[in-house]
N, C-alpha and C positions, 0 to 999 in steps of 0.2 A: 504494500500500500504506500501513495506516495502522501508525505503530508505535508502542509502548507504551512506549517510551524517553522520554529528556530530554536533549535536546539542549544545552550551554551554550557559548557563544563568550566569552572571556577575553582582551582584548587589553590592551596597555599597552608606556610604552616599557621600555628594560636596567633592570633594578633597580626597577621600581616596585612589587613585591610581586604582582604575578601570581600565581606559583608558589607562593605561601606561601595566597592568597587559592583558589588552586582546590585545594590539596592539603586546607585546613579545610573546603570543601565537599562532596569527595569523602568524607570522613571523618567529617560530621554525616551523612551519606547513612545510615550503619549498613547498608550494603550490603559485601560482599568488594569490597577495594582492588584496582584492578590500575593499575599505569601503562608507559603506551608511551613508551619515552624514543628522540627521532629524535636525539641529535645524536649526533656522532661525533669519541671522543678523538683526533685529528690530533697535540696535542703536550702537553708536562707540564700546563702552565696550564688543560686543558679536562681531563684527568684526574686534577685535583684539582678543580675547577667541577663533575664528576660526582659524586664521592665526596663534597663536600658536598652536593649536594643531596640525594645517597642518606641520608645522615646526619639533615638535616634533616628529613625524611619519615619518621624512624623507623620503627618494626617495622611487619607487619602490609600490607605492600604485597607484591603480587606485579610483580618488573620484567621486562619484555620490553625487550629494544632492537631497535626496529625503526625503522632508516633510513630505508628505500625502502618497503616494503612493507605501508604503514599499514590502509589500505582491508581486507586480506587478513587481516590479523592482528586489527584491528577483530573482525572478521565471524570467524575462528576463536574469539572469548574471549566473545563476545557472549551474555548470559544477562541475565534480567529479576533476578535477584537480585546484579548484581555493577554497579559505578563505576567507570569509565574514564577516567583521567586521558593526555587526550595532552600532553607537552611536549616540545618545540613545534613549531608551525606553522611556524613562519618556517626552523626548521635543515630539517624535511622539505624544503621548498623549495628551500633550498640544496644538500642532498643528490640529488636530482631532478635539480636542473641541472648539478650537478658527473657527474653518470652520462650525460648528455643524453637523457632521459628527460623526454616529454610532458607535462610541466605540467601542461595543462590538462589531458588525460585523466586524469592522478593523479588533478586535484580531482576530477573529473566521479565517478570511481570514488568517490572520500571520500564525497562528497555523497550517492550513492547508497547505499552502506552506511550512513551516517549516518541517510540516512531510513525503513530497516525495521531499526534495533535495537532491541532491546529493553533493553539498560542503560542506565544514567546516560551521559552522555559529556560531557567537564567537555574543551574546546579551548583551549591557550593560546596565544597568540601574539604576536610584538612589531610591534606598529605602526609602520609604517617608511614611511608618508604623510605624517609631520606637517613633514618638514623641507624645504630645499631640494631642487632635483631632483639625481640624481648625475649627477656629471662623463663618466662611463665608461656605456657600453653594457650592460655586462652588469650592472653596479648597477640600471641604470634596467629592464631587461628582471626583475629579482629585485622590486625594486618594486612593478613593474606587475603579476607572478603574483603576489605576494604579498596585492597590493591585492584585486584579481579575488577568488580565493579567499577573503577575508575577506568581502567582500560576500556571496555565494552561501552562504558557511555561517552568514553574520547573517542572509541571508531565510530561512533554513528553523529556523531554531533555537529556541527554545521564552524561550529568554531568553539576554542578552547584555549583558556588564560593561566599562568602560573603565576600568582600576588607573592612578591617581596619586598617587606620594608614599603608597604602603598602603593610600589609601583610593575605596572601590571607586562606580563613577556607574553605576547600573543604567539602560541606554539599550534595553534591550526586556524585555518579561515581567513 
């Protein structure tokens, strides 16, 4: 199926301006904002980490939070005249594996709705290949999907960014 969307892949490491870099894209777009925020307030620290970013995003976004069920919620909001910001990739993942919940099928799912939208779709996510390997199992198993899934949605994707220190190396499109 051919789709009439735009695909964008966003990676970089904690703090390198990601978020701030796909939230000005979504928003040159002049399309309706929506964003899918995967992660989940567990304690004080990430529900203030929330509510700043809510802040920082100002008006004019529509928010879903959607953990688990990205693919599904994609594909409910999906219209040729709206912008879809997901953040992030890498907490879906962890939320996935914290449910024990197929990875791979996730992706396989994401993938597939990614390739008949018809919005914008602006992906962020933290690259978490560049350092040593982890010590732990289930680090190195988070990794590994994490890597996977990066790959497969940089081959299909229309263009794709790596954010350092703010400033963005366009490595496809």
């Amino acid at each position: 199926m051919t789709r009439s969307g735009h695909v964008v892949l966003v990676l970089g490491g904690a703090r390198s301006g990601k978020s701030h870099f796909s939230e000005q894209m979504v928003s040159a777009s002049g399309r309706e904002r929506h964003y899918l925020a995967t992660g989940r307030a567990y304690d004080d620290e990430m529900v203030q980490r929330i509510a700043r970013h809510r802040t920082d995003r100002g008006e004019g976004w529509v928010t879903h939070e959607v953990p688990l069920d990205l693919p599904q919620q994609l594909a409910a909001i999906d219209a040729l005249d709206r912008a879809v910001l997901v953040d992030c990739l890498t907490l879906w993942v962890t939320n996935l594996m914290m449910a024990d919940s197929d990875v791979d099928a996730a992706g396989a799912a994401l993938i597939a709705q990614l390739s008949s939208c018809s919005a914008q779709v602006v992906l962020v996510s933290n690259e978490v290949g560049l350092g040593i390997v982890p010590d732990n199992k289930m680090a190195r198993e988070f990794r590994d999907h994490a890597g996977r899934l990066h790959q497969r949605i940089a081959a299909m994707a229309d263009e794709a960014y790596f954010i350092a220190a703010g400033l963005p190396l366009k490595l496809k499109g």
